[in-house]
N, C-alpha and C positions, 0 to 999 in steps of 0.2 A: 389346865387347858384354858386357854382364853385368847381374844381377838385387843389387835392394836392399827390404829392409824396411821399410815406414816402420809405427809403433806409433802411434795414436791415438786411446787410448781418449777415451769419453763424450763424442763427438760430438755434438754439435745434429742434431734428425732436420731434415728438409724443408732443408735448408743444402747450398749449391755450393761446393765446395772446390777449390781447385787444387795440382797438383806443378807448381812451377817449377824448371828445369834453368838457371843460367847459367854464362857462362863468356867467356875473353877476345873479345873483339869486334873487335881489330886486332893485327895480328902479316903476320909474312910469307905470304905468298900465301891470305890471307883477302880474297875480293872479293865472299863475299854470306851471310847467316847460313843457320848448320847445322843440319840438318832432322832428325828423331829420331822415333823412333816406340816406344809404351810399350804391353806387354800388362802389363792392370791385372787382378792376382787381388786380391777384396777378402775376407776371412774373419771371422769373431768373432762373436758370442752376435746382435747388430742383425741380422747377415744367417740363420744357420744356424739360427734358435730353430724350436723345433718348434711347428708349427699347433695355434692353441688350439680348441677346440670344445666345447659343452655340449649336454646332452641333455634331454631331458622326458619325466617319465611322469606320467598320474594314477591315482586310485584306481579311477575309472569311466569309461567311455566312455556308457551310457547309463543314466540318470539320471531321478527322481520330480522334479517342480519342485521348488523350495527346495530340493533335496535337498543335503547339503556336498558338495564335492570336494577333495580334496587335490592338489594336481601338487607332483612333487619333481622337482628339478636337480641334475646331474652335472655339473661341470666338468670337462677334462681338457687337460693343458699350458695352465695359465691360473693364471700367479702374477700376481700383486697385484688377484685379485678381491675384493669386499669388500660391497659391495650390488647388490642382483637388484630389477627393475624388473620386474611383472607386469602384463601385460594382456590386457585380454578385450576380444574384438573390434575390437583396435585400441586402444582405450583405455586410459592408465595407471588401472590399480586401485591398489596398492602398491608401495613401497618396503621391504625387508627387507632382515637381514643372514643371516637362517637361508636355508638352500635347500630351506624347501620353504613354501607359500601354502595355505590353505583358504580357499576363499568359495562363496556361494549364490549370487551376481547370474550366473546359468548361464539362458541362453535354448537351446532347439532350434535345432542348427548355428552355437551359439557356440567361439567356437577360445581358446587360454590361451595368450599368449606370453611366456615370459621373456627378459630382454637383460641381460647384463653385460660391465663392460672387464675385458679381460687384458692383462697387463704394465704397467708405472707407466712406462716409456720406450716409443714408438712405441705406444701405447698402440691395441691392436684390440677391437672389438665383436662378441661373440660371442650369437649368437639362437637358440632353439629353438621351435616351436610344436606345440600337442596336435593332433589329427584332428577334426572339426566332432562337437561334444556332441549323442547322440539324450536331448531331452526332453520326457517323456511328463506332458501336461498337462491335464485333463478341465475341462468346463463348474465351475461351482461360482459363487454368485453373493449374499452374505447379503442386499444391498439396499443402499436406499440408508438415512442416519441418519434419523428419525424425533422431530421435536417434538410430545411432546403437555404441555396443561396440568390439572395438575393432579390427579386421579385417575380420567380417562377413559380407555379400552381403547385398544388397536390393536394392524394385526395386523401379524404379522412379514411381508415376501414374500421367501423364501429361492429360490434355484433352483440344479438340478444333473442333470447326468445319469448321477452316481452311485445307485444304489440303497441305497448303507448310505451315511446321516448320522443327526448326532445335534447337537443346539443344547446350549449351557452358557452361562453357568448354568441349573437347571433353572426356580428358585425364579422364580417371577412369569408363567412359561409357563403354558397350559394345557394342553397337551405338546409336549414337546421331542424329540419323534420324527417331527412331521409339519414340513413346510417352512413350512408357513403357520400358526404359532402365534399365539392370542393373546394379548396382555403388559397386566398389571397390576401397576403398578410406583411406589412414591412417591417414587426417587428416581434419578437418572439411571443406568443404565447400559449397558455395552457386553456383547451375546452376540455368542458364536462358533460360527462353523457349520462344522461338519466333519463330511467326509466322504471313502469310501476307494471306488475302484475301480484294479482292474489291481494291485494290490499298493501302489498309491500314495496316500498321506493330503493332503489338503490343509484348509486352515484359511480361511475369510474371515471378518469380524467388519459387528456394524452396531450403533450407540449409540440408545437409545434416549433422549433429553434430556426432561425433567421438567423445563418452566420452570414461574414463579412463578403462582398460581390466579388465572384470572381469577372475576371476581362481577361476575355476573349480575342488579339488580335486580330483583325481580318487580311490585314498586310504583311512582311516582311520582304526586305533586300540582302538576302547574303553574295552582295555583290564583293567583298573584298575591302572596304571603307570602315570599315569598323563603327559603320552607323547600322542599327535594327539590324545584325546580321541573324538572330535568332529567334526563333520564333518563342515569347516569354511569357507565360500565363499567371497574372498577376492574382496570388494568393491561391495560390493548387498548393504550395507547402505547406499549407495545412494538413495537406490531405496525403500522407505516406502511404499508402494503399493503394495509391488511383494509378489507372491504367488508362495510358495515352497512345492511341493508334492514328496514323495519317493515312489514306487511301487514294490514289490515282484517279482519273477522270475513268475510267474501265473499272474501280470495282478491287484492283490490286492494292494489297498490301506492301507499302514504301518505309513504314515506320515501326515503332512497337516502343514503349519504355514505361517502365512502372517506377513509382515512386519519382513523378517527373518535377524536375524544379530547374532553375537557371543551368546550371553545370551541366544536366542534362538535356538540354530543349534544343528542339530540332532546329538542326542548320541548313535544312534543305537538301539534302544528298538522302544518298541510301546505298546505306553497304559501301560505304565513303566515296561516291562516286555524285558527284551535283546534275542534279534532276532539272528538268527543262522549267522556265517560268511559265505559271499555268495555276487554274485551280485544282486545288487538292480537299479533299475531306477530311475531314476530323470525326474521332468519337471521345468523350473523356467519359471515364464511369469513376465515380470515387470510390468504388466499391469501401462505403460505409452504410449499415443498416440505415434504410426508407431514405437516403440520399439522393440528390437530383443526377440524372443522369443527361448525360449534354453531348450533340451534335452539330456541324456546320459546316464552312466554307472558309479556303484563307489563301490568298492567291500568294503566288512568290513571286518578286520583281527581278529581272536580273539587270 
């Protein structure tokens, strides 16, 4: 009976290994093989390493929407770490090499987890995760974007139910303290609507777009001359949608055409019959979301 050491470093992890004992197999009074039995002490850095683990803090636990967050990580008994995988709610956000993250994508009851390996043999997964984020987040609402053409009005419809806001830029407002401003503008742009309640600011935006002028004739002659016989609305092809009606000095409807452009533009008749010269009314709707909608007068010569 007696004990032996066997030395083996750098082992292969997940690998079955064996001690084999041999020895003569025939001799005097051997008539069946010899039975043995081994207490296995196994030691060294594989089995004794100390348990890795990492921590998580951040800078806030309750939070203004958008507001930053920073979460920092502590490793401890954790060599060969080297990058930290971040997520929120489950999802990878980033990969870094620093141990600590800032980001804004922070919802109410969202959590921040980080994951890194320890040790480059047997290699372990070490996680931490924050406590569920309170975020405090109010009404606020600039609208939706807004096409108008040309140099015609309109208004803003801002919503919130903060009591302190304020729109920017000022210039082309007719004030930029009330939610429902109106905008005179000649060339496209984007305001911002902010406002603060509970100690917390928030920001939404709405573009106001300045497409190209449409013109409007006020004249036409479908006299047979092959000069202005049609009444031609310069740059309505932009607009496939729009719905074009002409209306009689009574209030009668004479016209109808959607999707109006040259090929289709009134020739002054109706139901193909030529209508007397005279004023007539107009309505154009582009019917495109928050689009201007236009009415007027256009006389026909004969």
């Amino acid at each position: 009976m007696g004990s032996f050491i066997l030395s083996a470093p750098a082992l292969a992890p997940s690998s079955i290994y064996y001690v084999v004992v041999s020895g003569d197999q025939s001799g005097s009074g051997i008539t069946i093989p010899a039975v043995c039995a081994f207490d296995v002490e196994v030691t060294g850095l594989g089995i004794e390493r100390p348990v890795p683990s990492i921590s998580l803090t951040t800078s806030a636990t309750i939070i203004c929407k958008d507001d930053p967050v920073t979460a920092n990580c502590q490793t401890i008994n954790c060599p060969g770490s080297g990058l930290y995988d971040w997520y929120v709610d489950g999802n990878l956000i980033a990969t870094t090499t620093d141990t600590f993250f800032i980001t804004t994508n922070i919802s109410d009851g969202s959590i921040i987890t980080v994951a890194t390996d320890c040790y480059t043999l047997c290699t372990e997964i070490v996680d931490a995760s924050s406590g569920a984020f309170d975020v405090y987040e109010f009404l606020l609402d600039a609208g939706s974007d807004i096409i108008i053409v040309g140099d015609n009005s309109v208004q803003l419809n801002g919503t919130t139910s903060a009591v302190s806001y304020l729109w920017s830029p000022a210039f082309g407002l007719s004030d930029a303290t009330i939610l429902n401003p109106f905008v005179n503008i000649t060339e496209t742009t984007t305001f911002s609507l902010t406002a603060t309640e509970n100690g917390c600011t928030q920001t939404d935006q709405v573009t106001v777009i300045v497409d190209d002028v449409l013109f409007f004739p006020t004249t036409f002659s479908p006299n047979g001359d092959d000069i202005n016989e049609k009444w031609i609305i310069d740059g309505i092809e932009k607009y496939p949608n729009c719905l074009v009606r002409i209306f009689n000095r009574w209030g009668q409807e004479v016209y109808q055409s959607t999707n109006y452009n040259e090929s289709k533009a009134w020739d002054g008749t109706s139901n193909d019959k030529p209508l007397a010269e005279g004023v007539y009314l107009y309505t154009v709707d582009l019917n495109e979301e928050n689009a201007s909608f236009y009415k007027g007068s256009i006389t026909v010569i004969r």
